[in-house]
C-alpha positions in Angstrom: -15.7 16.4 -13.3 -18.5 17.2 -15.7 -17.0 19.1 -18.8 -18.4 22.9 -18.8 -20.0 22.7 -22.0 -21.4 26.6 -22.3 -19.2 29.9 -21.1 -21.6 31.2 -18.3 -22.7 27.3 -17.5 -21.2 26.1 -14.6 -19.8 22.4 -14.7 -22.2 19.6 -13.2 -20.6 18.3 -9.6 -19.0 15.0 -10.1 -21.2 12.0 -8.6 -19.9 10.7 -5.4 -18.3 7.2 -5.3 -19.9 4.9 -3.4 -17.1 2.7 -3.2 -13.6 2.8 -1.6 -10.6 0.9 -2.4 -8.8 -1.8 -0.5 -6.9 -1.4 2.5 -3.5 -1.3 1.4 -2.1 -3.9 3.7 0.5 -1.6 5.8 1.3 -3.0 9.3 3.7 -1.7 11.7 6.6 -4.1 11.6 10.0 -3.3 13.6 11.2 -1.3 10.5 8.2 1.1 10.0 7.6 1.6 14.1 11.9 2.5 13.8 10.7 5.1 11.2 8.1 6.5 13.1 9.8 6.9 16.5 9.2 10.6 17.3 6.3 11.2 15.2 2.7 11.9 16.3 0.1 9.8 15.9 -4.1 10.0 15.6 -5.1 6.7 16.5 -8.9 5.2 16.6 -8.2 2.2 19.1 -10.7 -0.7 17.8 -10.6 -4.0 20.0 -8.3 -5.6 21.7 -6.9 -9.3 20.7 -5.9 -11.6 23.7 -3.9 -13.8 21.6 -2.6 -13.4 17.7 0.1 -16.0 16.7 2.8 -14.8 15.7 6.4 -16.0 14.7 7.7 -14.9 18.3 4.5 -16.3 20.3 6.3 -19.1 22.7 4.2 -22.2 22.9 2.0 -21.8 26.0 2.0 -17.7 25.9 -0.6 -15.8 24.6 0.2 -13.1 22.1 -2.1 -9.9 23.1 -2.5 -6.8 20.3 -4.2 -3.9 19.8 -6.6 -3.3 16.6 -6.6 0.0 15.7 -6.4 2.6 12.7 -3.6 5.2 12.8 -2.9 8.1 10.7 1.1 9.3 11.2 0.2 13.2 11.6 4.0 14.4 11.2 7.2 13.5 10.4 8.5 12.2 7.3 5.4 9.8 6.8 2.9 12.3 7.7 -0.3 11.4 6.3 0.3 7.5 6.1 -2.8 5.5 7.3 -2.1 2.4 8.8 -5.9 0.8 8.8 -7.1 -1.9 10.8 -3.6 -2.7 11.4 -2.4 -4.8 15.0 0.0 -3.2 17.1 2.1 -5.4 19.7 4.5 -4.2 22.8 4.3 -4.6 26.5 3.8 -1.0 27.2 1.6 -0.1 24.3 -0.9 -2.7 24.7 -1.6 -1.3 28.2 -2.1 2.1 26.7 -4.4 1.4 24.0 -6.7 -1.2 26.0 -8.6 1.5 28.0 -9.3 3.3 25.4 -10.7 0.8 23.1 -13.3 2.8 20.8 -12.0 6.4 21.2 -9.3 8.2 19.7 -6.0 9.3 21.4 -3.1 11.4 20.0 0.4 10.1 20.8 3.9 10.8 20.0 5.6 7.3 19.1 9.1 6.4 21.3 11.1 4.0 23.0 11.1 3.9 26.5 14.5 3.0 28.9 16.2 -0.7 27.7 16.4 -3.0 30.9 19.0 -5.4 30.8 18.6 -8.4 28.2 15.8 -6.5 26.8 14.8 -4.3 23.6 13.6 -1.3 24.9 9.5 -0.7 24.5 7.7 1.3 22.1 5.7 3.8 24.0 3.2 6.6 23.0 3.7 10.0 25.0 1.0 12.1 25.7 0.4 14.0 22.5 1.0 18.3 23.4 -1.4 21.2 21.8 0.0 21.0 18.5 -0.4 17.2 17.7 -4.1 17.6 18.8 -4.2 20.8 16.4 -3.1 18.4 13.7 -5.2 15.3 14.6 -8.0 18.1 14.5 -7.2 19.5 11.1 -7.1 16.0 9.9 -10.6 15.0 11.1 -12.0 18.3 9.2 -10.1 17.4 6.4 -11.3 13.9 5.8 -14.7 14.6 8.2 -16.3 11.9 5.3 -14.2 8.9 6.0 -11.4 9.9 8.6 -9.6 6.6 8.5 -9.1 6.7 4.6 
């Protein structure tokens, strides 16, 4: 901010930046969806991805994903943005994929273990208070929403 230079002058606004920084590189991994489990989520749902390779694709399977930016709304990582990042799961992939270019607000859990299986991530429907604070959040970053 400008320095106020004279008693009664008021200081000269600071010149919006133009520029924003780098994505940070976050992805939901195992370990940071484990972390989230219970929180609620503000998620802009971007594209989906019929096939990204991964480590656990098996030759001759395709590895579908969901692009999208979320923004962790409470819980211990509330305010975390995870942009552009890929999320992967049976259940969540049919979630997201109807709703490719809106927004949703979920609550992040696992859903029941079948046998031989890890049980599925899975986003509840988000209640009145979640959608308060996806609300809030929009005001509060109504410039760039996703940064």
């Amino acid at each position: 901010m400008a320095e106020n230079k004279g008693k009664n002058t008021p200081a000269e606004p600071e010149e919006a930046d133009p520029f924003g920084d780098p994505a940070t590189g976050d992805f939901l991994n195992e370990d940071a969806m484990a972390e989230l489990t219970g929180s609620n989520w503000l998620v802009r749902v971007h594209e989906y991805e019929p096939h990204i390779p991964t480590v656990h694709t098996k030759p001759g399977e395709n590895s579908p994903a969901i692009r999208a930016d979320v923004i962790v709304l409470d819980g211990t990582a509330a305010g975390r943005v995870y942009e552009n990042t890929l999320i992967f799961g049976k259940v969540l992939i049919p979630q997201l994929k109807p709703r490719v270019g809106k927004m949703i607000v979920g609550r992040l859990d696992k859903g029941e273990k079948k046998p031989g299986k890890n049980a599925p991530w899975t986003l509840a429907k988000g209640n009145d208070a979640a959608k308060a604070l996806a609300r809030k959040w929009l005001a509060d970053h109504a410039d760039d929403p996703f940064a």
